[in-house]
N, C-alpha and C positions, 0 to 999 in steps of 0.2 A: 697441649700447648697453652699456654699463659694469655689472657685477652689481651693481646696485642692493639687493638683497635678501638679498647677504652667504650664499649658502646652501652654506658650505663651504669656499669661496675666501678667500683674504687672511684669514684669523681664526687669531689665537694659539691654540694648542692647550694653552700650561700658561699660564693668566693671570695666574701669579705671575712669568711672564716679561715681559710685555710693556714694561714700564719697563729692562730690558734692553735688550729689541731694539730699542727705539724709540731708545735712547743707541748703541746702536750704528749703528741706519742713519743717523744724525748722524754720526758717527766715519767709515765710508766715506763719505759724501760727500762731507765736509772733502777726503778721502784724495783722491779723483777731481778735486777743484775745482768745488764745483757748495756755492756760498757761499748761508749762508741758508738750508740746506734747510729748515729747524725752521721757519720762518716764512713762504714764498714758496708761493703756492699751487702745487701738484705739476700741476695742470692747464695751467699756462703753462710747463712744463717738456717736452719733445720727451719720445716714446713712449722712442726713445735711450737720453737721461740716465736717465729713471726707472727703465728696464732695465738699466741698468749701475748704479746703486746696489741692487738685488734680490741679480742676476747676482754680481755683487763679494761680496756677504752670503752665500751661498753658498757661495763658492769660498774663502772665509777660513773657514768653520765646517766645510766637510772638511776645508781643510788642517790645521783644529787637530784635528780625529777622527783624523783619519790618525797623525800626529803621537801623538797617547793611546795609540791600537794599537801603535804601533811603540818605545813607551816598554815596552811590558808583557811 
């Protein structure tokens, strides 16, 4: 069953980001080809897809960390 009760999992930790991240996991998914995400319910979308716009959000947010450190 799906964590219905939110106790730590999937929750924004600075909520003055969320309208960030939320434009961005719009931007990788464009990036992937998975059209519509902002409106298609995520439950008709394979375990997959969903995974790979996460996976993707991740691996562009070290590569811009990495990228910081190696500027400094």
């Amino acid at each position: 069953m799906a964590n219905q009760n939110n106790t730590g999992r999937n929750r924004v930790l600075v909520p003055e980001s969320k309208k960030g991240l939320d434009q961005f996991k719009l931007e990788v998914a464009n990036e992937l080809g998975i059209a519509n995400y902002d409106t298609q319910d995520k439950g008709n979308l394979s375990s997959r897809q969903n995974g790979y716009v996460g996976g993707y959000m991740v691996k562009k947010m070290v590569e811009q960390y990495e990228r910081s450190l190696s500027s400094k």
